[in-house]
Every structure is written in structure tokens, then in C-alpha cells.
C-alpha positions as a Markdown table, in Angstrom:
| # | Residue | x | y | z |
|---|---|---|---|---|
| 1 | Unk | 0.0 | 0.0 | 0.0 |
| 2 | Unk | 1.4 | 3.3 | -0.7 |
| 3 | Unk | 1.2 | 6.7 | 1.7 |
| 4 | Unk | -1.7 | 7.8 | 4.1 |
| 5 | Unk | -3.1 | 11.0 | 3.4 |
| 6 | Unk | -5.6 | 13.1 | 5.8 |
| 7 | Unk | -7.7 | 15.8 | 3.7 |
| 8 | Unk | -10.4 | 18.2 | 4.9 |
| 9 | Unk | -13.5 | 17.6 | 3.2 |
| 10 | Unk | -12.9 | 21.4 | 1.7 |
| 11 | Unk | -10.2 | 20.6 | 0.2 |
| 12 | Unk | -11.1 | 17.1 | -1.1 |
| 13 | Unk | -13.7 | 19.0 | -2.9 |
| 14 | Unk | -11.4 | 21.4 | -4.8 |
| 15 | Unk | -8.9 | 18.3 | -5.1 |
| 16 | Unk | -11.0 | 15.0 | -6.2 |
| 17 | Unk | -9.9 | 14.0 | -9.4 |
| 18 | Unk | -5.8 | 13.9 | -8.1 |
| 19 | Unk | -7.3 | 12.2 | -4.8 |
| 20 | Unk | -9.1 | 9.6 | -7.0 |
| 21 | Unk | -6.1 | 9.0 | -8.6 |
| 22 | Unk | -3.7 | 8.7 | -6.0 |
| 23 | Unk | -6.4 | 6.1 | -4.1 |
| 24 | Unk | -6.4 | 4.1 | -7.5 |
| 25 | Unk | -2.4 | 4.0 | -7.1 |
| 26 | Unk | -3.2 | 2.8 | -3.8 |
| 27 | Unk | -2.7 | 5.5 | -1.6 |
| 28 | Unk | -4.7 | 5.8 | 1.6 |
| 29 | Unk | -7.1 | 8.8 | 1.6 |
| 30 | Unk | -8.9 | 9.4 | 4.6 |
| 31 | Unk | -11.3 | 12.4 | 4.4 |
| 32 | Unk | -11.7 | 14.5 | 7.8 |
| 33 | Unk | -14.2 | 16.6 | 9.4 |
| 34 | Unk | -13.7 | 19.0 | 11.7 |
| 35 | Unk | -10.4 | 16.9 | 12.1 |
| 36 | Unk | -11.9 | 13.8 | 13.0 |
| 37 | Unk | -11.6 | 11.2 | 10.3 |
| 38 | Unk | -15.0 | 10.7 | 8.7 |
| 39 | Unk | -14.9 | 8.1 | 5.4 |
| 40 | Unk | -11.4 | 6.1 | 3.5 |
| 41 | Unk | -11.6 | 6.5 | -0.2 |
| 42 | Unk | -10.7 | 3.7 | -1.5 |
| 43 | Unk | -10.4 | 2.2 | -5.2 |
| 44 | Unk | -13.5 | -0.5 | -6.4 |
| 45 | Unk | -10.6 | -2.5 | -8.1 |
| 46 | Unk | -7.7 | -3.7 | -5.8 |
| 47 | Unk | -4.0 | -2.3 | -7.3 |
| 48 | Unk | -2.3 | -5.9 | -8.5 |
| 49 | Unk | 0.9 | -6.1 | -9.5 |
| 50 | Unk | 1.4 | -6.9 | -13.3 |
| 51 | Unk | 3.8 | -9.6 | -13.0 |
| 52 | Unk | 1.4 | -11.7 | -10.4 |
| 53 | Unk | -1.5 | -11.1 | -12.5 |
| 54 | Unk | 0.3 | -12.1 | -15.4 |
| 55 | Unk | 1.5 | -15.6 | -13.8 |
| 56 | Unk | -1.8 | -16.2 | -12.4 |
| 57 | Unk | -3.4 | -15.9 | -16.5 |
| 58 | Unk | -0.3 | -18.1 | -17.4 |
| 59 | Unk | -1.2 | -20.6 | -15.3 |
| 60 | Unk | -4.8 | -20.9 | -16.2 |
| 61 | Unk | -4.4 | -20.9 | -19.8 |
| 62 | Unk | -2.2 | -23.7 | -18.8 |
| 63 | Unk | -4.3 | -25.5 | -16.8 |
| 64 | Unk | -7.2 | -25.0 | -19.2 |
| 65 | Unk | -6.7 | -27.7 | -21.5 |
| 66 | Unk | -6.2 | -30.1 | -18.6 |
| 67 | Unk | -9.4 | -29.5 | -16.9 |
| 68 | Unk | -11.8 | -29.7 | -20.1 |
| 69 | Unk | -14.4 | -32.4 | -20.2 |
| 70 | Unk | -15.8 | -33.6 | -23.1 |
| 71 | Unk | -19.6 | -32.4 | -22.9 |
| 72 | Unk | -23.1 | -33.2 | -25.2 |
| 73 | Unk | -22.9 | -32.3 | -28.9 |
| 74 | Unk | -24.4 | -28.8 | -29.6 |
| 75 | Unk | -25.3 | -29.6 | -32.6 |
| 76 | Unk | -28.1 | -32.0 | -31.0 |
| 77 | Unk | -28.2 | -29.5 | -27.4 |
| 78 | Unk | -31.6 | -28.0 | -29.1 |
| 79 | Unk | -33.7 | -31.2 | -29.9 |
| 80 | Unk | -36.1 | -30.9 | -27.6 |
| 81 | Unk | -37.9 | -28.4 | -29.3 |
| 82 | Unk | -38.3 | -29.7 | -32.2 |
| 83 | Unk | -40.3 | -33.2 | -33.2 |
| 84 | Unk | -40.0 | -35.6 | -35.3 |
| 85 | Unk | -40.9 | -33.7 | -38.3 |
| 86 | Unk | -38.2 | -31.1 | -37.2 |
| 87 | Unk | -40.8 | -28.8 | -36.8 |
| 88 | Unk | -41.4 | -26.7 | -33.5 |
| 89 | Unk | -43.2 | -28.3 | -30.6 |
């Protein structure tokens, strides 16, 4: 995680774009009121580092192949709605 930062809720306001930013970095923004922390901004989408996200798609393309089961045919998977005739139920 990267630095802790305490802002004033007036000067988040005039600030919010570069505090979104640094929080999707993954800095720490706490918002205060009347110098009492009152709410963490925070990203939606955790910061991962490249290289272990990379490994981790490695590995399941990988894997993939490995863990594939043979299913039922699609070509036949819509049969039921259709009878003998091959005309709709």
C-alpha cells in the first residue's frame, strides 16, 4: 500500500480528481471533518501487481486444457424443441 493522506472535506472537494487517482495508485485517503476522520476513499478495483496477475493468467491458460471435459454435442443440445418432423413443438 502506498502513503496515508488526511484531507479536509474542503479541500477534497477542490482536489477530487488527483485524490481519486492517487487512491487508484493505492494510496490511503482518509477524508476528515472537523479533524476527525470521517470516510477512507478507497479504489473499487484492488492495485495488482502486473507480473502476479500475469503468472496467475499463465497458469490458467495452462491449466485449461487439462481440466476440459468432453460435454453433449451442440449440434443435437436444441432437440427438444423440435419433433420428429423437425418442426417446432
Amino acid at each position: 500500500m502506498g502513503a496515508m493522506m488526511l484531507v479536509s472535506v474542503s479541500d477534497a472537494k477542490a482536489q477530487l480528481m488527483d485524490l481519486v487517482k492517487q487512491s487508484e495508485a493505492g494510496d490511503e485517503i482518509i477524508i476528515t471533518r472537523h479533524g476527525q476522520a470521517a470516510v477512507r476513499l478507497v479504489p473499487v478495483k484492488s492495485v495488482s501487481d502486473f507480473k502476479a496477475r500475469k503468472k496467475l493468467l499463465e497458469e490458467a491458460r495452462r491449466s485449461g486444457p487439462l481440466n476440459a471435459k468432453p460435454g453433449p454435442c451442440a449440434a443435437r443440445s436444441q432437440d427438444f424443441l423440435y419433433d420428429a418432423n423437425g418442426l417446432p413443438k
